[in-house]
C-alpha positions in Angstrom: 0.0 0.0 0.0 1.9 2.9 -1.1 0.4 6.4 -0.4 -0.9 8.5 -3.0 1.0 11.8 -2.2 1.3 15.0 -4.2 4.3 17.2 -4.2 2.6 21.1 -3.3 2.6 23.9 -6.2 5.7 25.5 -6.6 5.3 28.9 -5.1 5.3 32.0 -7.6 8.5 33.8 -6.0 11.6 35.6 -7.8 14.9 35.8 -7.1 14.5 37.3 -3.2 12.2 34.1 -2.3 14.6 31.9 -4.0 17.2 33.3 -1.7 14.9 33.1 1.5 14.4 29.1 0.7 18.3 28.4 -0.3 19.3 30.1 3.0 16.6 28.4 5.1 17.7 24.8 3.6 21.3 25.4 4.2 21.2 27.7 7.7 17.8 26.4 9.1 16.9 23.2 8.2 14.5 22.4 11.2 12.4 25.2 10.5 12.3 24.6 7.0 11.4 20.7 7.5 9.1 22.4 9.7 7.5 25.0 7.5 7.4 22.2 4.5 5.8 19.6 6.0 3.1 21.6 7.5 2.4 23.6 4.0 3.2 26.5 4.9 6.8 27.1 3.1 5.6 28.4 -0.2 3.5 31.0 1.3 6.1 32.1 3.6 8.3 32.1 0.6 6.0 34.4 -1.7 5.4 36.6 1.3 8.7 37.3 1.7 9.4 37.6 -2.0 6.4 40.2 -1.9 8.2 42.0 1.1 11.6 42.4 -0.4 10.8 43.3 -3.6 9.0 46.5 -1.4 11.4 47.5 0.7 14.3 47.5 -2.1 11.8 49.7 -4.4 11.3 52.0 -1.2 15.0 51.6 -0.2 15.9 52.7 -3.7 13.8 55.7 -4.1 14.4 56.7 -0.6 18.4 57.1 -1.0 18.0 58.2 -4.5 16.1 61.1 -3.2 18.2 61.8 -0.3 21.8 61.9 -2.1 20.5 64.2 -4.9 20.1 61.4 -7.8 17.2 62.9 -10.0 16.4 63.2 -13.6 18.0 66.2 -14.3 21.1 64.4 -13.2 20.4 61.5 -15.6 20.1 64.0 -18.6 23.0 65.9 -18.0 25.1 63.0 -16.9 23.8 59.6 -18.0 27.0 57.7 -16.9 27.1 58.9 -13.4 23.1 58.9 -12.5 24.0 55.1 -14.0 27.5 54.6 -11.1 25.4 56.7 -8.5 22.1 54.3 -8.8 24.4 51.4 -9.3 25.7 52.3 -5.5 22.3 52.7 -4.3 21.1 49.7 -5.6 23.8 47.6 -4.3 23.4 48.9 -0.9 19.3 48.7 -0.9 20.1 44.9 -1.8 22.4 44.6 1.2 19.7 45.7 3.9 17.2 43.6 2.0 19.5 40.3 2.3 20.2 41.7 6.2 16.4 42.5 7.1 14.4 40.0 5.4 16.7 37.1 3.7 18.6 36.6 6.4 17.0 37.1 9.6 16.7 34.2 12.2 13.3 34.0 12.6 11.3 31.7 10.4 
């Protein structure tokens, strides 16, 4: 008598989700066992996914804002509105990975 079991729906997440389930498989594999077996993984997952992809759009505009990076700055300069937001970007990602990828709690 072998059990009929289905594998869930893969969640609908991008690359910050994808990052959230590779770090809980390697870092925290009870709560991932955990979150899996009970069903609740793939929501978590495109929660999270929802989250990030927030905050670094907030992040973004936020710094982008606050050091002076506008349009005018793009037309007059294309090549340093591209280094500044480059920077900005980069560092938005880093509080992203910090805040919501990484944190302990499940």
């Amino acid at each position: 008598m072998i059990p009929n079991l289905v594998p869930p729906e893969p969640p609908k997440i991008g690359v910050w989700g994808e990052r959230r389930r590779q770090y809980l498989r390697r870092a925290k594999r009870p709560i991932y066992s955990a979150m899996m077996m009970t069903g609740k993984l793939n929501a978590h997952l495109e929660e999270t996914d929802r989250q990030a992809e927030e905050l670094l759009d907030r992040l973004t505009k936020q710094l982008a804002k606050h050091e002076g990076v506008t349009e005018a700055l793009k037309a007059e300069d294309q090549m340093e509105w591209v280094r500044r937001m480059n920077s900005i970007r980069s560092r938005a990602e880093e509080i992203v990975l910090s805040d919501l990828i990484y944190e302990s709690e499940g």
